[in-house]
N, C-alpha and C positions, 0 to 999 in steps of 0.2 A: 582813584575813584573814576567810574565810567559816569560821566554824564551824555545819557543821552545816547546820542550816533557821535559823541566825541569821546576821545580819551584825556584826561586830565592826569599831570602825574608820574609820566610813562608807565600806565599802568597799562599791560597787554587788551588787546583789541578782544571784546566777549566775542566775536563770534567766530574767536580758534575754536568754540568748547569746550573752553576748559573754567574748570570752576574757581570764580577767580575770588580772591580775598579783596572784592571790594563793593558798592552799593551802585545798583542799574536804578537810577535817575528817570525817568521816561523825558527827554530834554520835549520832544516835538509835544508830548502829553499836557507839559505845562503852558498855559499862554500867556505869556508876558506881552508887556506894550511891546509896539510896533513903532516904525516914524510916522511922518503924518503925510506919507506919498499914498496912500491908501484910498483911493477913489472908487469909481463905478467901471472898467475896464472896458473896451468894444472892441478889442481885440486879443488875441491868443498871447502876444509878446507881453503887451500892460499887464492883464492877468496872471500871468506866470511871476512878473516881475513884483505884484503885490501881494501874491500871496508869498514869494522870497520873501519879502522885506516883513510879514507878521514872522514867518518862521525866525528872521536875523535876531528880533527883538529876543526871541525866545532863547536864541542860542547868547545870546548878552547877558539874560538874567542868570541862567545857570551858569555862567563863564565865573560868577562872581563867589558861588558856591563852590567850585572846583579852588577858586583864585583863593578862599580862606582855608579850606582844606590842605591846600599847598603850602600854606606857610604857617603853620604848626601840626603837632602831631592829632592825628583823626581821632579822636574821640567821640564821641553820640554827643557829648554837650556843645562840641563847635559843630558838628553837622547840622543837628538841630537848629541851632541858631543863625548857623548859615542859611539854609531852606529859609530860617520864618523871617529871616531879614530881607528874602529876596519880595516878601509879602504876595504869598503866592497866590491867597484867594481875590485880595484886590486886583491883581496881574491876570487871574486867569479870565476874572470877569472884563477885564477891559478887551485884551486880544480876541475874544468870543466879538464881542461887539464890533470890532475890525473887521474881523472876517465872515462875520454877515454882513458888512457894507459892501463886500464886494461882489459885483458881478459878475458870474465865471460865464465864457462864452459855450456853448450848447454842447461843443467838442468834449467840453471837462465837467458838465453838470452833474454826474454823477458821483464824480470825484470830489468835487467840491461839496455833494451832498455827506458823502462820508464822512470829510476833514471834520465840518460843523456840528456832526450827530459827535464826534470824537472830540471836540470842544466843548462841546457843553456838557460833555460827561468828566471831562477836567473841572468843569465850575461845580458839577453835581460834586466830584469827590473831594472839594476842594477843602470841606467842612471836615471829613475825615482825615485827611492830612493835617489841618491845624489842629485836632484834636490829639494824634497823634505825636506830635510836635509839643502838645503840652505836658502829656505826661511822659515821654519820652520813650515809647513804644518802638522800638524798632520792627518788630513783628508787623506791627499795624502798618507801620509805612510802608513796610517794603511788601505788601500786598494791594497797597494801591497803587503803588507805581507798577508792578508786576502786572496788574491787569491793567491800566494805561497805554506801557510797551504793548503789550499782545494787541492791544485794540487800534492801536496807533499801526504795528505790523499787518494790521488786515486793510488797512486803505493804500499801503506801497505794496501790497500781494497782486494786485491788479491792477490793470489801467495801464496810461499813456507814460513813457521812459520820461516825458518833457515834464510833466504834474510831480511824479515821484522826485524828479531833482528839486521840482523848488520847492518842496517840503523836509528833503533830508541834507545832511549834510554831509553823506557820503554817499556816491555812486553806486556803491556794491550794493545797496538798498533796491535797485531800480535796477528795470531790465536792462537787456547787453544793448551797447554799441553797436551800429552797424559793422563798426570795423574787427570784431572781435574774433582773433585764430580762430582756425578747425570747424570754422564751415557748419554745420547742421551738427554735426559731434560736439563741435565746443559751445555752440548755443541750448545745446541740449543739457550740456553736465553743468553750463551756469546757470540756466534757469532753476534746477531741481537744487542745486549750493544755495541759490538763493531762495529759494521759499523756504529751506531744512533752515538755514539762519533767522528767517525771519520768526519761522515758528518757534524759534529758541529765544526769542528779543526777550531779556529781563528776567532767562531761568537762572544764566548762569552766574547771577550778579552777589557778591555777598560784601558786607561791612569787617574791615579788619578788628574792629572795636565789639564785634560780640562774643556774648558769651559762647562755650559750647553745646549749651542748654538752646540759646536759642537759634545759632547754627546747624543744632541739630532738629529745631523746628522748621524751619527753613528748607532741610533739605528734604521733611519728609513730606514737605508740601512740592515740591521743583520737582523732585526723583522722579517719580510716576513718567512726566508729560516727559522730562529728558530723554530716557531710557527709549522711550517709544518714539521720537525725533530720532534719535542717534539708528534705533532699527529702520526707520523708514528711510536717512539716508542714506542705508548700506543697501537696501534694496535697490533703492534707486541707482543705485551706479550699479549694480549688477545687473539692472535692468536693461543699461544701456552697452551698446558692442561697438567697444571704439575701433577707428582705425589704427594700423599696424602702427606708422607712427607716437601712438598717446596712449599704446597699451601698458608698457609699465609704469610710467605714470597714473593714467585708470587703476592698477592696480595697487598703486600706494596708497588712493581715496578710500580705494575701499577698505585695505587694510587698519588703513587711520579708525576709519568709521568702527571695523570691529572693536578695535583695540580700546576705543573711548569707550564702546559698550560694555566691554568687559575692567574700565576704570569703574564704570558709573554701578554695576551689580557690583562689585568692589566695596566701593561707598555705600550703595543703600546698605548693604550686609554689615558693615561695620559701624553704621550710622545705627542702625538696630538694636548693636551691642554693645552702645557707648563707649567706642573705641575714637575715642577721638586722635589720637597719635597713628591710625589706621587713614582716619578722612585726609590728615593733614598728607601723609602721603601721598595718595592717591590724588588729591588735588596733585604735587609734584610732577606725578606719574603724567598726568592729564598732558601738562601742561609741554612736558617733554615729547610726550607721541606727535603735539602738533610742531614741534621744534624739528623732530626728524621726518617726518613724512615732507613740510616745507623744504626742506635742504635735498631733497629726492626731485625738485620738479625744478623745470628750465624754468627761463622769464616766461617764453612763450605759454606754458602751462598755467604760469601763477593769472596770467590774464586772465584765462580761461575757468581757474578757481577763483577769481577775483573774488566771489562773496563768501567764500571759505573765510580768504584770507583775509580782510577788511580793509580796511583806508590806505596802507601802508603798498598796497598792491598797484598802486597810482592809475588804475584802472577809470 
């Protein structure tokens, strides 16, 4: 199970692309308590350091979700019950209220305007999640969280690399390091890896516990935006002309990219025609293209695809 910007489980990191048989959580979505180091900040270093410490809280509460998940088999009745144990609507309202106490310095005001607009739209959807949790909606859920990731993904799409680290928990979220290979070329192929991921946060997430009725609702809501990700970041790299050294490499991205695309018209087509032994495949297939296009690139390269490849890329 993905919670979040974590993997619980060894369950493959979502943002190979590949559609994975398990549930996209939105971790930074939900607001859980925080400690009580949470003040008014007048500097860049505090602020950064308090808005960590609401995000830590958040990654504690879902830790606990993934932690019952792990030790029995995933069904909708321990998911469920995981989620409404972590008491999410109490939890989102309190971390909302943290992080309006804090002062962001002028440097990150508008970043911080975002996080809060993105907070209190957790407390808004907080009702629909318990609702759904009551009658055990997987459908319902998994489109609040669905739009939480995307809206949680448009406040690390921009801004300062310092803000995005203390709200995610993995780097490849957040623009490149100064020190990152290949010069103007490799900051150029990481940034467009990472916006194509981020506009992917929570398509590719599914529950191993559903049916194929509503896996196949699921996919006919995801498909669409996927497909048109996946074309945008084939363009993208052919947009760009690498140097001679990172040409075949360059040229693996981009094969990957068709190759998912023509997974993903795969699946809608077969998702159409109630082939569910067809999706299950092509999930396979997915999951395989990014196994071999990764084993085509040096370390040097994987840096530079860091947001391809996610946390695992030690980037």
């Amino acid at each position: 199970m993905r919670i979040g910007d974590e993997t619980v489980s060894d369950v493959s990191w979502v943002r190979k692309l590949v559609w994975l048989p398990v549930l996209g959580v939105g971790l930074t979505a939900c607001a859980l308590g925080a400690g009580d180091s949470i003040g008014q900040p007048s500097d860049e270093a505090a602020y950064l350091e308090s808005v960590s410490d609401v995000q830590a809280g958040v990654e504690d509460g879902f830790d606990r979700v993934g932690e019952a998940l792990a030790s029995s088999y995933n069904t909708r009745e321990v998911l469920f019950s995981a989620i409404r144990d972590v008491g999410y609507q109490e939890a989102a309202t309190s971390a909302l209220t943290l992080a309006e106490a804090i002062v962001p310095p002028e440097e990150f005001s508008d970043e911080h305007e975002r996080w809060l607009a993105h907070r209190r739209l957790a407390v808004d959807k907080a009702t629909e999640i318990a609702e759904s949790i009551e009658v055990q909606d997987l459908q319902a859920m998994f489109a609040v969280f669905t739009a939480l990731d995307q809206d949680w993904a448009s406040i690390v799409a921009s801004g300062h690399r310092e803000f995005c680290l203390a709200v995610s928990q993995s780097p490849t979220f957040c623009p490149a390091p100064d020190d990152l290979p290949g010069g103007a070329y490799g900051a150029e192929v990481y940034e467009e890896l990472r916006l194509n991921s981020l506009a992917n946060l929570g398509l590719f997430s599914f529950f191993e516990d559903m049916s194929p009725q509503e896996r196949s609702i699921r996919l006919e809501q995801v498909q669409p935006h996927i497909e048109a990700n996946l074309i945008a970041g084939a363009e993208a790299m052919r947009d760009i002309d690498p140097p001679d050294e990172y040409e075949t490499e360059h040229q693996v991205l981009i094969r990957y990219f068709d190759e998912q695309y023509a997974n993903a018209v795969g699946i809608t087509k077969a998702n159409a025609e109630g082939d569910d032994a067809a999706v299950s495949q092509l999930f396979t297939a997915s999951g395989a293209a990014f196994e071999s296009a990764l084993t085509q690139m040096s370390t040097e390269f994987r840096i530079i695809a860091a947001p391809w490849i996610g946390p695992e890329s030690n980037n």
